[in-house]
KOLKOLSE-965679 format. One record per residue (C-alpha): x, y, z. Coordinates in steps of 0.25 Angstrom, whole numbers, plus 5000, padded with zeros to 4 digits. Layout:
BEGIN
XYZ ...
% end
This chain:
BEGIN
494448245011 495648185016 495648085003 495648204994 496948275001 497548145001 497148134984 497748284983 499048254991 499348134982 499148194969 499848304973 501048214977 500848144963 501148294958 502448324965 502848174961 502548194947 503148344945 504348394950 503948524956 504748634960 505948634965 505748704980 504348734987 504048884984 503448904999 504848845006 505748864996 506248734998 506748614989 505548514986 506248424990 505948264986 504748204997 504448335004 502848345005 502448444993 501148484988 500848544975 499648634974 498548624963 499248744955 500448654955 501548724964 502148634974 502548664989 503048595001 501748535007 502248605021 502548725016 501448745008 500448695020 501248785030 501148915020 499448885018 499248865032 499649025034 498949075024 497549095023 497549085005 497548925003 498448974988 499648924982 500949004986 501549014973 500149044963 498949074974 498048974969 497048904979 497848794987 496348724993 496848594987 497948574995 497848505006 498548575017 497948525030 498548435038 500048435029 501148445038 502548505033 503548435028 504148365042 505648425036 505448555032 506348595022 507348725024 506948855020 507848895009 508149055009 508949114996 510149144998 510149285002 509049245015 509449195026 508449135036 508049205048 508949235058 510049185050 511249285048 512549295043 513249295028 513049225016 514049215005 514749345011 513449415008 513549485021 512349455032 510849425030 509949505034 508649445026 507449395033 506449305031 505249255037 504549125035 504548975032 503848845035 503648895050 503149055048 502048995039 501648895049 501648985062 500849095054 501549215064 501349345064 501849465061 502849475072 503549345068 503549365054 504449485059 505149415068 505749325057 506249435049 507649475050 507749625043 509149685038 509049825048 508449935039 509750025034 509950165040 509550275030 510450375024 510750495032 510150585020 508750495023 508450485037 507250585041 507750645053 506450745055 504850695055 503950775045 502650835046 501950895035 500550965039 499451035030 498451105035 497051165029 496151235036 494851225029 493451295032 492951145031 494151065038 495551095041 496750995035 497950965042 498850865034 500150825043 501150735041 501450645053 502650665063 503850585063 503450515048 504850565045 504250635033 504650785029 503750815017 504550915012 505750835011 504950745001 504850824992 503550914997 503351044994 503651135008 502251155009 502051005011 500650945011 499651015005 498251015009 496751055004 495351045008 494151034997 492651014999 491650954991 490951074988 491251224991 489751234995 488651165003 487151195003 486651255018 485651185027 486151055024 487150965033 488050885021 489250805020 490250855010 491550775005 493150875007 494450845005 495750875010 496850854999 498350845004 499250834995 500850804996 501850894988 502250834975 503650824971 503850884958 504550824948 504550674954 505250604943 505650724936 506850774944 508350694946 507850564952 509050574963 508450724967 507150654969 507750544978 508250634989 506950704988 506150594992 505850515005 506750395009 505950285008 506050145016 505350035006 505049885008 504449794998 503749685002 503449584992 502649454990 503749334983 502649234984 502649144974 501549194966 502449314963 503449204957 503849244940 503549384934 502949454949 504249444955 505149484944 504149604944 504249624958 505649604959 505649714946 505049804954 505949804966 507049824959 506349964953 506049994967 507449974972 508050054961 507050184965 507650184978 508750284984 509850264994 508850345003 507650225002 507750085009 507149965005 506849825010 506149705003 505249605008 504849485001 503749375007 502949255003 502549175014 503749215020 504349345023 505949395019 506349535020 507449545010 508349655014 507849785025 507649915023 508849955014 509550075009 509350084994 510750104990 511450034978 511949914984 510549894994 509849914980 510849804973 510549724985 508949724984 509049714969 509749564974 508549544982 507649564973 508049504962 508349364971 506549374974 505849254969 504349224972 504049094982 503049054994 501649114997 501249255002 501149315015 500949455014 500849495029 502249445031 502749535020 502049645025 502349625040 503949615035 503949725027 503249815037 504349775047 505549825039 504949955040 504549955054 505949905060 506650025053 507750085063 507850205049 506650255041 506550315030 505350425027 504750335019 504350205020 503450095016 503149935013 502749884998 502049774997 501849684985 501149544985 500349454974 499649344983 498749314993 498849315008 497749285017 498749295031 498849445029 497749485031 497649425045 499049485049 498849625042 498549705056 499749645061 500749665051 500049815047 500249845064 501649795063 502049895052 501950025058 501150095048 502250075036 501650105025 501449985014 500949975000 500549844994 500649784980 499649684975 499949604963 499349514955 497849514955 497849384966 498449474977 497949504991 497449634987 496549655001 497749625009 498849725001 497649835001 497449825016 499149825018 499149945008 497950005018 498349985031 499750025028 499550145021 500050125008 499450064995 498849944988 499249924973 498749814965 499749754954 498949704943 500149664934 501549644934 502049764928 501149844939 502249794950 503249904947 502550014946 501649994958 503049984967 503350104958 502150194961 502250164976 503650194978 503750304969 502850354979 503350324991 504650394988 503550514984 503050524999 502950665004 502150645017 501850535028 500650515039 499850635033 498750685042 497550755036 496650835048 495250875043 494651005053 493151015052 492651135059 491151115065 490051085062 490551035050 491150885053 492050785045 491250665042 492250555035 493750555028 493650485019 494950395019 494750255017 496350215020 497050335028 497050345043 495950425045 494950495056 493850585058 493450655071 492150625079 491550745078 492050775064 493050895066 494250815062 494850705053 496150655050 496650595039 498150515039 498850495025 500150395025 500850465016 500850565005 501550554990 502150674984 501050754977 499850644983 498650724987 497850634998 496250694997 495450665009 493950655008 493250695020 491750715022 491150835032 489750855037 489351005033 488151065042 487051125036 487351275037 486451375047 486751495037 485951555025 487051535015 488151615012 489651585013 489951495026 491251425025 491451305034 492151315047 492851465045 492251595035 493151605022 494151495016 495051435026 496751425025 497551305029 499151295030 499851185025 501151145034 502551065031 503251065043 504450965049 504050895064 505050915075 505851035071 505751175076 506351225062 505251155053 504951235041 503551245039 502851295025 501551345023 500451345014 498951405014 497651325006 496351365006 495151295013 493951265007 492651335010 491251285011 490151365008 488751365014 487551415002 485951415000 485451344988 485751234980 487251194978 488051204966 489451174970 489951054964 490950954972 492250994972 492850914960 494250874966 493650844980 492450744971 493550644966 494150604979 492750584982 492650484973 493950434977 493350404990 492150334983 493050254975 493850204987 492650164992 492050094981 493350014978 493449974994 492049934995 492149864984 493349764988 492449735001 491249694991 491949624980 492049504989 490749464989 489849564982 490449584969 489249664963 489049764975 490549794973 490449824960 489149904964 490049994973 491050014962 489950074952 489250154963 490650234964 490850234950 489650314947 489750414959 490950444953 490650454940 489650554944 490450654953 490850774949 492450724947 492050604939 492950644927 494250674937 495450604934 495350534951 493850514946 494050454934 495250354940 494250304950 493150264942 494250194933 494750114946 493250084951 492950034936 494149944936 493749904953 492249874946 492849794935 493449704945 492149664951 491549564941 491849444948 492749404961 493749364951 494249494945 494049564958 494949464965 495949464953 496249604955 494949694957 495149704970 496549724972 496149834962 495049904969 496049894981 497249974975 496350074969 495550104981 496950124989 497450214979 496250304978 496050284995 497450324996 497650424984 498950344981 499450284968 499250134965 500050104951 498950084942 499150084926 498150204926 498750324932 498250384946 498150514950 498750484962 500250464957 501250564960 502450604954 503450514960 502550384957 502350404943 503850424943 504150294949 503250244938 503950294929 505350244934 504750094934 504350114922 505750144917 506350024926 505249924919 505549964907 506949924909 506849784912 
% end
């Protein structure tokens, strides 16, 4: 064994003899210089031996940094770095860590950056992966943007079946009228699967209660500086993946894309970009986006270029902490994060850096059909935003384009749904694969909390309740109260004496014990977020058996398809979309390679979507954009088209 790793270092010294190589080591940055120990992998990129040793050592994927191709033929054991390390060479606009003062009268530094030769081999956690960042302070808001009162928005139904009480969280510093909502604010409605049930019988039966966001009318339509001051503030950071594998037409793409971003942003919105590999650097804090801080990010964007290897966890963790050290906030706020490679450290430091960000909110980005899909999914989860699989390069803009437009859409935050069942009858299950959710011991009570709502999103959550066998002989007996019931839905501000509060009345649904055979079919509207829930399902289970059981995932798939295809909403528009997204999940199930070269990153950013009823750019449209996301489409569509 040891003759062979001798035969492998001497041809690959043959090989950096015979070629000239690159000019500086793409993990270090550093000159190659002539008689410094260097290696040069089987897919011929070459590396300083330390570096490239000390950068394997901490990750648990043995790949090339720069093209992700298997790295087992190298031998790494046993290679010590080389005995004078060469300097870390920072661009001229980066100064190292803890370094401050002027360069070329460009008044002080205040970038951070975190990594090296030692970060790599100490392997530290989260903490002093923060430790090393030195952060520009986040700038103050303009007066005309800080939220001085905390909102609350409430809905309530009372319902012969359940009562539903949908609230927006205190001190959330939302005001769901002031973006944009109608006064009445959220809307709420209760529905049953059927309208009547058969006596003498105990059954289960599927409900919903549906509450749905004000839309704003004419997004898009209206003067675009109008719509502006209408909207929320919004604090962004981009986190985004320069390894070396997004190198050529991905980060001309990306950099494409940022730009866009940048150019939808008002003086009220604040930005900060956050760029890693192996390393981590936070190119500028949280900004206000004002001409010259927008001529300033464009610089910094256009000076990106792709090196190093990947290490998602830092990048997350760092952009979590821009948010979590604000001293100003805006009302909203969230972390987007984009990444092509592989990176099997995260996911042994995913609690941490998920504890250390508060619950900001963070959507992920997956490009390229090689990408950690199960890492980025599970960030998109535990953070409470989405998971969007980019398949091709001209997918990148509007992705970023669909979750913005959103963003700058959002209406209410922390949204809590409570379900009142009256005995004897008795909530079973909520069915909510990804939304902090509860049901009561006894069953009288559940509670459903929703992140946040888009203008004009509905958010329908499936419940099951046991219904007792009646004692009567028939007849009209409507659960828990005789005749249909009223609810009231509220908007109301926190913490002031003066709020104004507006009202509005919905009806309850009734339930109706009868003798004989039943001819009520299942409520239409209600039967396809039934599906929904089956599809999520399928397209969860799935993933888990793909792994090693290809053909009893694909058995899953088809069983879903065909109750679908058999329910009474089959030909519905939300039907008809999942049964194209379960054909393309099946499709992907022919042989590990398709499934791990894209079909399940796939599977993954549909079953978010549909868990979370949330748009995920696609080329085929989804009945879950609103106004303001199609809008942003449109606007990237303009901007590309001008390039």
């Amino acid at each position: 064994m040891e003759q062979q790793q001798q035969q492998q270092q001497q041809q690959q010294q043959q090989q950096q003899q015979q070629q000239p190589g690159q000019d500086e080591c793409p993990i270090c940055l550093a000159a190659m210089q002539r008689g410094a120990p260097l290696v040069t992998t089987s897919c011929g990129h070459q590396f300083h031996m330390g570096c490239l040793s000390s950068l394997l050592s901490s990750n648990a994927a043995a790949t090339c940094p720069l093209c992700r191709q298997p790295l087992s033929d190298i031998p790494l054991a046993g290679v010590a770095p080389s005995p004078s390390p060469l300097p870390l060479q920072l661009p001229n606009n980066v100064l190292p860590i803890g370094a401050r003062g002027r360069r070329g009268g460009r008044g002080p530094s205040l970038f951070g950056r975190y990594g090296g030769r030692g970060a790599a081999e100490s392997g530290g956690g989260v903490k002093s992966v923060l430790a090393a960042l030195t952060i520009e302070g986040d700038e103050e808001l303009p007066v005309a943007a800080v939220s001085t009162s905390s909102g609350t928005s409430s809905s309530s139904s009372s319902s012969s079946a359940a009562s539903c009480t949908a609230a927006a969280g205190e001190g959330d510093g939302m005001d769901v009228e002031g973006a944009g909502a109608t006064k009445a604010g959220l809307s709420s409605k209760i529905t049953l699967e059927v309208s009547e049930v058969g006596v003498n019988r105990d059954k289960e039966m599927f409900g919903m209660v549906s509450v749905t966001a004000p839309d704003q009318e004419g997004e898009g339509e209206g003067d675009e500086e109008e719509e502006i001051e209408e909207r929320k503030a919004m604090d962004l950071v981009c986190v985004i993946d320069r390894s070396g594998s997004m190198s050529g037409e991905k980060i001309q793409m990306v950099k494409d894309t940022l730009h866009f971003i940048v150019e939808q942003m008002s003086g009220r919105d604040r930005l900060s970009l956050v760029m890693f590999d192996h390393e981590v650097e936070v190119l500028n804090g949280l900004r206000v986006m004002c001409s010259a801080q927008k001529e300033r990010v464009a610089r910094l964007v256009d000076a990106l270029s792709a090196r190093g290897g990947t290490s998602i966890w830092k990048g997350l963790a760092a952009g979590l902490h821009v948010l979590q050290r604000r001293k100003h906030v805006n009302d909203v706020s969230a972390v987007l994060l984009l990444s092509d490679g592989q990176d099997g450290s995260t996911v042994g430091m995913l609690d941490e850096v998920v504890r250390s960000g508060g619950g900001s909110t963070v959507h992920t980005f997956g490009f390229g059909r090689n990408h950690d899909a199960e890492t980025l999914s599970v960030i998109g989860e535990r953070c409470g935003g989405t998971f969007t699989f980019i398949d091709e390069m001209e997918s990148v803009g509007p992705s970023f384009a669909t979750t913005v437009g959103g963003l700058m859409s959002t209406a209410a935050k922390n949204v809590e749904v409570l379900l009142r069942v009256e005995a004897p009858f008795r909530l079973v299950r909520i069915h909510q694969a990804m939304f902090v959710h509860s049901v009561a011991e006894d069953g009288a009570s559940g509670r459903v909390v929703v992140p946040d709502m888009y203008a004009g999103e509905t958010r329908d959550l499936v419940f099951t309740i046991a219904v007792p066998a009646s004692g009567g002989a028939g007849g009209d007996e409507v659960l828990g109260s005789k005749g249909p019931g009223r609810g009231t839905i509220r908007d109301e501000r926190a913490g002031d004496d003066s709020s104004e509060k507006e009202s509005c009345d919905c009806d309850a649904p009734t339930l109706v014990f009868v003798e004989g055979p039943l001819e009520a079919s299942p409520n239409v509207a209600l039967d396809q977020h039934r599906n929904r829930v089956l599809a999520v399902d399928a397209m969860e289970n799935a993933s888990q058996l793909a792994e090693s059981d290809l053909a009893r995932a694909r058995e899953v798939v088809t069983a879903a398809m065909e109750r679908i295809q058999s329910s009474v909403s089959a030909k519905e528009r939300m039907s008809l979309e999942l049964l194209s997204d379960l054909q393309k999940t099946l499709s992907q199930l022919t042989s590990q390679q398709a499934w791990r070269g894209g079909g399940h990153a796939y599977a993954k950013s549909k079953k978010a979507a549909h868990c979370q009823q949330r748009a995920c750019y696609s080329k085929e449209s989804s009945s879950y954009e609103n106004r303001a996301q199609k809008s942003m489409q449109s606007k990237w569509s303009s901007h590309a088209s001008k390039r």
